[in-house]
C-alpha positions in Angstrom: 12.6 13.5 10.0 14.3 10.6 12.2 14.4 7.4 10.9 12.2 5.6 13.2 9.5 8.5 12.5 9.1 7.9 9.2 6.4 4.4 9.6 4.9 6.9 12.7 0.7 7.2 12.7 -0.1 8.1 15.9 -2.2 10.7 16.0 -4.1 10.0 12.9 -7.3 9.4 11.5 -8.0 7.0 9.2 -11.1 7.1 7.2 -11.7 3.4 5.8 -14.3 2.7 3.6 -15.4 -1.1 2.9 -14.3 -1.2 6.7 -16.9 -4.3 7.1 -14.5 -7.2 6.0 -11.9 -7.9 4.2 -9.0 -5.8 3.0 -10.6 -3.0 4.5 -11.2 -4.7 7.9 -7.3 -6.2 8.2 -6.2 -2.4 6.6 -8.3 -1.2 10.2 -6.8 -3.3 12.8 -3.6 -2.4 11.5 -4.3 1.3 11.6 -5.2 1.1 15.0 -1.8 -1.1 16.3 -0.3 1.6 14.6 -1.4 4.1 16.7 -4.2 5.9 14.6 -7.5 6.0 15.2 -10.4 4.8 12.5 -13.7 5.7 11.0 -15.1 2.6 9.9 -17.1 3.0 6.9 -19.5 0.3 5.7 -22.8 -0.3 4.2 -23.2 -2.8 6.5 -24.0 -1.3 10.0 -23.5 -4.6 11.6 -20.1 -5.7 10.5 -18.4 -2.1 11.2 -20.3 -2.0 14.4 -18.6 -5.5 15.6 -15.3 -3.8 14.4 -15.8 -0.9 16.5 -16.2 -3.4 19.4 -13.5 -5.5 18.8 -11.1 -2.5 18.5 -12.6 -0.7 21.4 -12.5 -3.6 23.4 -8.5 -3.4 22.5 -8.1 0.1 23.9 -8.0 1.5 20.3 -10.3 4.8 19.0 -12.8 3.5 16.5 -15.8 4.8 15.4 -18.6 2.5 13.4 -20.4 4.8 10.6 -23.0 3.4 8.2 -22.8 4.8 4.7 -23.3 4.2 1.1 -20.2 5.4 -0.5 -21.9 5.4 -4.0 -24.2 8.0 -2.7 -22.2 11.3 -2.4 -24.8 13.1 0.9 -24.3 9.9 2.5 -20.5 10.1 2.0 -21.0 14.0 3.0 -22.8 12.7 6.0 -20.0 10.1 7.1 -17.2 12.6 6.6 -19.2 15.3 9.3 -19.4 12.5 11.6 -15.8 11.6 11.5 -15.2 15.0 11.8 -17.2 16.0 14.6 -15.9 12.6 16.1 -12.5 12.9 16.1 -11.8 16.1 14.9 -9.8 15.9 11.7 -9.1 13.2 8.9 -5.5 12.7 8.0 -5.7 9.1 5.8 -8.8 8.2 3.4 -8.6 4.3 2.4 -10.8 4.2 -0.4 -11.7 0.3 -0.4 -14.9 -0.5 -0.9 -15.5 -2.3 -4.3 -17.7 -4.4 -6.2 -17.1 -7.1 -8.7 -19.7 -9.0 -11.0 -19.1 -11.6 -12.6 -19.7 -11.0 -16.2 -18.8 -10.3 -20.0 -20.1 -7.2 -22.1 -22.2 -9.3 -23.8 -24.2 -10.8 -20.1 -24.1 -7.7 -18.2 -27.1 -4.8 -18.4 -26.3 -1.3 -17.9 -27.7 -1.2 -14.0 -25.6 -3.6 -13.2 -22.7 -1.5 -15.1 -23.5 1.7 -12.9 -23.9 0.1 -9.9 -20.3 -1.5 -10.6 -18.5 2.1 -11.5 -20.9 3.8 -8.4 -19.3 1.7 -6.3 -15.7 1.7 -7.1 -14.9 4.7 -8.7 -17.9 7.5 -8.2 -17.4 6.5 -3.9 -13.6 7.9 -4.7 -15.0 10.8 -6.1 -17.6 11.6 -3.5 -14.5 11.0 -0.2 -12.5 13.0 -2.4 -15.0 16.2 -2.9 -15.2 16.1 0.9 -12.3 15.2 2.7 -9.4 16.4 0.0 -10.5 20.1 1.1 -9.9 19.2 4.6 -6.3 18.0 3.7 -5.7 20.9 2.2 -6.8 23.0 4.8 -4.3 21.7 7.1 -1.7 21.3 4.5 -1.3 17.3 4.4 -3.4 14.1 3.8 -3.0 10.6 2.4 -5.3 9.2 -0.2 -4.8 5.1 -0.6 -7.0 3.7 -3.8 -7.4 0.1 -3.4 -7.1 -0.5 -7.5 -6.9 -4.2 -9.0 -4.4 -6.7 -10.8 -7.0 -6.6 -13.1 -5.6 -3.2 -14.4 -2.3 -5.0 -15.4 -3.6 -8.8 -16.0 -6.6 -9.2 -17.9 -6.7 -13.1 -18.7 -5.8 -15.1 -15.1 -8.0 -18.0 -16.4 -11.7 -18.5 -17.2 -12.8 -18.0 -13.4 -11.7 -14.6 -13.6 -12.0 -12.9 -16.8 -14.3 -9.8 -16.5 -15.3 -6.8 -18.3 -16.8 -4.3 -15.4 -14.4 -4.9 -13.1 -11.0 -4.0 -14.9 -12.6 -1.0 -16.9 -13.8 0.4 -13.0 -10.3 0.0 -11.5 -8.5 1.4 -14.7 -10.7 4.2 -14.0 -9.6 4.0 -10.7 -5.9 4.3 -11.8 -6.9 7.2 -13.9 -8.3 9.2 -10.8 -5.6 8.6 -8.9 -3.0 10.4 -11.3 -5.1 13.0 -12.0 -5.8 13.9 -8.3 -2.2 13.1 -7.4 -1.1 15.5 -10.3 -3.5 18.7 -8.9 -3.0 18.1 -4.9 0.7 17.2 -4.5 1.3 21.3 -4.0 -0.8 21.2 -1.1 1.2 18.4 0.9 -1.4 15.5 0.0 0.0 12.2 -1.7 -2.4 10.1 -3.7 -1.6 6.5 -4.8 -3.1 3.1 -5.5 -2.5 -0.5 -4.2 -3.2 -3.7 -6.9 -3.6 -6.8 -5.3 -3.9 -9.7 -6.1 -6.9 -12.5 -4.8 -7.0 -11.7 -1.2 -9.9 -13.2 0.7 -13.1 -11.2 1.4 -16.6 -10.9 0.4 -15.9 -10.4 -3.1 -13.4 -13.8 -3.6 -15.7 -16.2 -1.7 -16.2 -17.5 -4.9 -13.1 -18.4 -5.4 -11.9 -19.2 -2.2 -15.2 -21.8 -1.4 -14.2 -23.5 -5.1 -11.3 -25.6 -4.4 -10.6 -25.4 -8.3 -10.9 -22.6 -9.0 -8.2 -21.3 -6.5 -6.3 -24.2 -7.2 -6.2 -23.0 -11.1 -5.5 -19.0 -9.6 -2.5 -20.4 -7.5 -0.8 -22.2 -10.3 -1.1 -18.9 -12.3 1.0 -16.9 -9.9 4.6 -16.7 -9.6 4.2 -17.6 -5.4 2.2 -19.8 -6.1 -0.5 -19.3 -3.4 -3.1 -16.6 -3.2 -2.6 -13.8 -0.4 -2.4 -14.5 3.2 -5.0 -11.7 5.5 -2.8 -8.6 6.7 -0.3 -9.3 3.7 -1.6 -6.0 2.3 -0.9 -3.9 5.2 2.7 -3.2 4.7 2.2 -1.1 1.5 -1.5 0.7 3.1 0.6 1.9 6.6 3.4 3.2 4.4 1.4 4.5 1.6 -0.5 6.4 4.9 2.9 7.5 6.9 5.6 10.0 5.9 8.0 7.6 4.6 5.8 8.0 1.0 5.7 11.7 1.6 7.3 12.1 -1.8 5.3 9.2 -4.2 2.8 10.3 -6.0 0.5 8.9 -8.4 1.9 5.6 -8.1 0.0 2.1 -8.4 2.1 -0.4 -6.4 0.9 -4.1 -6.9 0.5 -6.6 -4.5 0.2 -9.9 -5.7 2.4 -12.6 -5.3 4.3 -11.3 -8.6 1.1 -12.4 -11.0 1.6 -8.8 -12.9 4.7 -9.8 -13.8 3.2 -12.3 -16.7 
C-alpha cells in the first residue's frame, strides 16, 4: 500500500457509540474530515441529533441513531439502521462509558451493573452484531475506549474508584480475547487509555478548580488533555496503518501511566 494511503478513511463507516459529547463527539468530527462517514450512537437523541446537523451542515454523511448500548435489541436495532443507512460498517468506536463515584464499601450492586452494562456488556452487544459483518467482508476495526485507570489506580483522592477500573480492566480483557479469535478474519481490535479528557463524565473535575489543579500536578505534562488530542491514535487505530496491531492498549495521557 502507498504511503500516503495508509492514514486513508474515505469510504468508511464509522459506528460511534457515546457519539453525544465528549471523546466520542471530537472522535466523530474527526471521522468525518477524514473522509468517513458516521453513525452517531447516543442515548441522548438530542445531542447526536445536533451532531448530525452540525456535520451535515459541513457536507459530511452522518446519521443520528438513539440507542441504549447496555441493552443488546437496542444495539441490534442501531446496527440495522446503520446498515440499511449506509450500507456497511467498517470502524466500531466503542465509547460510551459510565463512571460513579464510589468505593466497594458505598456502592450497591445496581449501581455496579448498571456501571459494567454500560462499559463493558455495550462492547459485547456491538461486537455480537457488527464483528459478523466484518468478517463477512473480510476486514473491520474495533477501537475500545479503556481507561488510565487500568494502569494507575491511586491519582489522588478525587479519583480513586472501585467500579470504574474493574469495568475498563474488563474492557482490556475483551479486547485481547476478541483480538486473539478475529485477527484471521482481517479485523484488528485494540484499546485507547486516556487520560482526564473533558466530557460529561469529568465535569466534576473540570468545574472544581482543585481538584484539576491536584490531577495536573500529578501528570508528567502537567495539564489535563486538550479536545481532539485523542484523535490521532482513534483515526490510526481505524486506518490501515494498524492493519497489523492487535490487542494492544495504547494510553493517552499526558505520560500519567508512566508513575
Amino acid at each position: 500500500m502507498a504511503q500516503n494511503q495508509l492514514f486513508d478513511i474515505s469510504g468508511k463507516v464509522a459506528f460511534v457509540t457515546g457519539a453525544g459529547s465528549g471523546i466520542g463527539r471530537d472522535a466523530a468530527r474527526a471521522y468525518v474530515e477524514a473522509g468517513a462517514a458516521v453513525a452517531l450512537v447516543d442515548i441522548y437523541p438530542e445531542r447526536v441529533e445536533a451532531l448530525e446537523e452540525e456535520l451535515r451542515g459541513k457536507g459530511y454523511k452522518a446519521l443520528a441513531i438513539q440507542a441504549d448500548v447496555a441493552n443488546e435489541q437496542s444495539v441490534k436495532h442501531a446496527v440495522e439502521q446503520a446498515v440499511e443507512y449506509f450500507g456497511h460498517i467498517d470502524i466500531v468506536l466503542n465509547n460510551a462509558g459510565f463512571c460513579p463515584s464510589d468505593s466497594v464499601e458505598e456502592f450497591g450492586e445496581l449501581e455496579w451493573n448498571h456501571t459494567f452494562a454500560v462499559n463493558v456488556n455495550s462492547i459485547r452487544n456491538t461486537s455480537k452484531y457488527i464483528l459478523p459483518l466484518f468478517r463477512e467482508q473480510g476486514h473491520g476495526k474495533v477501537v475500545n475506549i479503556a481507561s488510565i485507570a487500568v494502569s494507575v489506580y491511586n491519582t489522588g483522592k478525587y479519583f480513586l474508584k472501585d467500579t470504574y477500573p474493574a469495568s475498563k480492566a474488563a474492557i482490556v480483557a475483551l479486547t485481547k480475547t476478541l483480538a486473539a479469535r478475529y485477527a484471521k478474519y482481517g479485523i484488528t481490535v485494540n484499546a485507547i487509555g486516556p487520560g482526564t479528557y473533558k466530557s460529561r463524565m469529568t465535569e466534576a473535575v473540570y468545574s472544581n478548580e482543585q481538584r484539576l489543579k491536584e490531577y495536573s500536578e500529578r501528570v508528567p505534562a502537567q495539564r489535563p488533555a486538550l479536545p481532539g488530542e485523542l484523535n490521532g491514535t482513534i483515526l490510526y487505530l481505524s486506518s490501515s496503518a494498524s492493519d497489523y496491531v492487535q490487542g494492544q492498549v495504547i494510553f493517552v495521557d499526558g505520560g500519567i501511566s508512566l508513575l
